[in-house]
N, C-alpha and C positions, 0 to 999 in steps of 0.2 A: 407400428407404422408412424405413430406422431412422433419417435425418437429417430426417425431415420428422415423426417421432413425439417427435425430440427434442427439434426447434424447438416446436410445439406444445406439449410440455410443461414447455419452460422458459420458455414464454410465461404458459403459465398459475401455474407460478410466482415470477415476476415479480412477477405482478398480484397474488397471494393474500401475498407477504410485505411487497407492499408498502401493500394493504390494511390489514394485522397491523401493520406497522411505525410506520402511520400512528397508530396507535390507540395504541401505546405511546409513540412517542413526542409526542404530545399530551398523556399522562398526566403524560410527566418530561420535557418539551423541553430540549433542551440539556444534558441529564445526559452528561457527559463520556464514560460507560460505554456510550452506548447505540450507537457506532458499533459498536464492537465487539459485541454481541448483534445488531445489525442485519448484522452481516458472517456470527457464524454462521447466519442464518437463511437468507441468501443464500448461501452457500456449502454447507454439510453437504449436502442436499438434491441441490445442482448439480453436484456432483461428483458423485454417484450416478447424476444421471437421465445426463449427459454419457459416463458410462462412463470417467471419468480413475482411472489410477493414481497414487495421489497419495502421496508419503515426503516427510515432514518432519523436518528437524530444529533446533529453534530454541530450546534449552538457554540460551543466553546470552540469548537476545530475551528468557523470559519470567524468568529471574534476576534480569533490570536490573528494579531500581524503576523506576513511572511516574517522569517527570519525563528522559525522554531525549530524541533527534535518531532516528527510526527512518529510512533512508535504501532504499529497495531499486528495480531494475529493472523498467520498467513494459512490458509486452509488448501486450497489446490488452487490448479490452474484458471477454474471459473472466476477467481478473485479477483481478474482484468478486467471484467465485465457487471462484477458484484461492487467490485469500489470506483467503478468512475465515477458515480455519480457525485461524490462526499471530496474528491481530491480537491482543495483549494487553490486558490490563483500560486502564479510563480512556485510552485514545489516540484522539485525533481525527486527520483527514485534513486536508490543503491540496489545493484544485482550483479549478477556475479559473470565475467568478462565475454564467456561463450555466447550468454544472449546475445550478442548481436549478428550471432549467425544464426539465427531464427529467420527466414525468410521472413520479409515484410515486418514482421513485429519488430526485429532484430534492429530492422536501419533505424525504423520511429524512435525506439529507444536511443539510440545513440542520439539522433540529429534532436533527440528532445533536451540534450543538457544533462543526460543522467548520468549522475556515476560509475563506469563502472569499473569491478574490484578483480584481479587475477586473485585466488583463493590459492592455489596452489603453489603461490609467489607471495612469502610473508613481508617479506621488503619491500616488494610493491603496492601489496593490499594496505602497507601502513603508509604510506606515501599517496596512497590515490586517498588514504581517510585524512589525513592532513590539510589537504586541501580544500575538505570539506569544513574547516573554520573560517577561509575565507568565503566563503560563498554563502554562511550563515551569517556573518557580520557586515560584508562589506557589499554582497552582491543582495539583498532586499530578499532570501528565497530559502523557503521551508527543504527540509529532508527528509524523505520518509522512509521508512525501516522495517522491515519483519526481524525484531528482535532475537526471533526461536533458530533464523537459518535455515530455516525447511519447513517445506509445507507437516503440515500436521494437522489431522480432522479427530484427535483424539479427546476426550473431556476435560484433558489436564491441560496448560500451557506447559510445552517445555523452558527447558532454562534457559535463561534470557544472555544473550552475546556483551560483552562489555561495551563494541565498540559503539552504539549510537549513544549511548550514554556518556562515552569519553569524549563525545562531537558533542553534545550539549554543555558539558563542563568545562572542554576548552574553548568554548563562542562563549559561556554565560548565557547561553539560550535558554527557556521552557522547554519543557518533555509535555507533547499533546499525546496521552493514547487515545487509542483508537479501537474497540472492542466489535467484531463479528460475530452473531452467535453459530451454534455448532452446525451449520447448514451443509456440509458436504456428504454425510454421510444420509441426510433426508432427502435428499435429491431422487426428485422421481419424474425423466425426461419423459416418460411412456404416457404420463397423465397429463390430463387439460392445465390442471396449474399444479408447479412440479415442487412448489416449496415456499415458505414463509421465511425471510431474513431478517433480523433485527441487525442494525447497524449505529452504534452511540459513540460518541465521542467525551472524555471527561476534562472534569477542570486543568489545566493545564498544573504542570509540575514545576515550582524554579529551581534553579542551578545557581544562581546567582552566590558566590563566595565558598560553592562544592569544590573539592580536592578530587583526586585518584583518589584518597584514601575513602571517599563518600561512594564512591561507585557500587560499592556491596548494597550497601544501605539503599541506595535508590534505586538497582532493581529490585530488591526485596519490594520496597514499596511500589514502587511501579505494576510490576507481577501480580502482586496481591490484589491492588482494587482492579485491574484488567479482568483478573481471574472470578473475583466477584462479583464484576458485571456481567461478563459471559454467562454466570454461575445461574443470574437473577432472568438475563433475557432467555435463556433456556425453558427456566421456569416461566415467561409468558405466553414464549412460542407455544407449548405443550398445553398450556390454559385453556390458550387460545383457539 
């Protein structure tokens, strides 16, 4: 019964921020900032009606000036609602070109400034990433990434995509990741409180005089301490 009170009310707010969201972001289309105010409206709220215990700790995420590589673990669809809270000022999103025929989600995304990629179109997918050095250099605003390209709630990270790392090396930006522990397959709608999330952010990574030819090397490195952290906040969640 409390799974079907929740569906219901995360349906209906859905619909009402995406209403609201339509309407601001009409006001200031493409304002760099407005992903992030459209992530907390989705999120603050969602977290409540869902009944998540939610610890964050992202000290380093909101230190770093706009103008970085945000990199983190993309688990399912609840992740809209699991990372508003953590998204920092002026950051937009890369996602792949269909979302913006998502009723309601679909326009926010667009009129939010985010990139997005036709995947299916490798000339265009590298031409819409191109443009993403100037918007990390010259436009003041972070980008943030699911490095794996698909949700995934397995234990492992998968392998990590080149391209947000080729957007950090050709800006000279930092890599901020960003680590969610394994929370989609503990998900339990039916209970009073349906799960514990851990949420941390680490030292920031530089770029600064990296090549293509470092690319290997730093998702290796990247990968590893993500996958460590993950590894560590599983172990508290479970403690806990």
């Amino acid at each position: 019964m409390l799974f079907i009170v929740r569906m219901f009310l995360m349906g209906l707010h859905f619909i009402v921020v995406g209403a609201l969201g339509l309407l601001i972001g009409l006001c200031r289309p493409f304002n760099p900032d407005n992903s992030r105010l459209f992530a907390r409206l989705y999120g603050h709220p969602a977290v409540k009606i869902l009944g998540l215990d939610l610890k964050t700790e992202v000290g380093p995420l909101f230190d770093q000036p706009p103008g970085c590589v945000i990199v983190a673990n993309h688990q399912s669809n609840y992740d809209l609602f699991v990372l508003g809270k953590v998204v920092p000022p002026r950051t937009v999103c890369i996602g792949k070109k269909s979302l913006k025929w998502v009723p309601f989600f679909g326009q926010l995304f667009w009129l939010g400034g985010n990139v997005l990629i036709d995947r299916g179109n490798s000339a265009k997918a590298r031409k819409a990433l191109q443009t993403t050095t100037r918007t990390l250099t010259q436009e003041n605003t972070s980008i943030w990434v699911f490095p794996e390209g698909t949700r995934n709630s397995g234990s492992e990270l998968m392998p990590f995509k080149r391209g947000a790392f080729q957007m950090a090396i050709d800006a000279g930006v930092p890599i901020v990741p960003v680590c969610v522990s394994r929370y989609a397959r503990r998900l339990r709608l039916g209970s009073l409180r349906s799960g514990k999330i851990s949420i941390r952010s680490l030292a920031p990574i530089p770029t600064t005089g990296l090549s293509a030819a470092d690319i290997p090397q730093l998702i290796q490195q990247c990968q590893q301490q993500m996958q460590q952290c993950i590894d560590a906040m599983e172990r508290d969640v479970q403690v806990a």
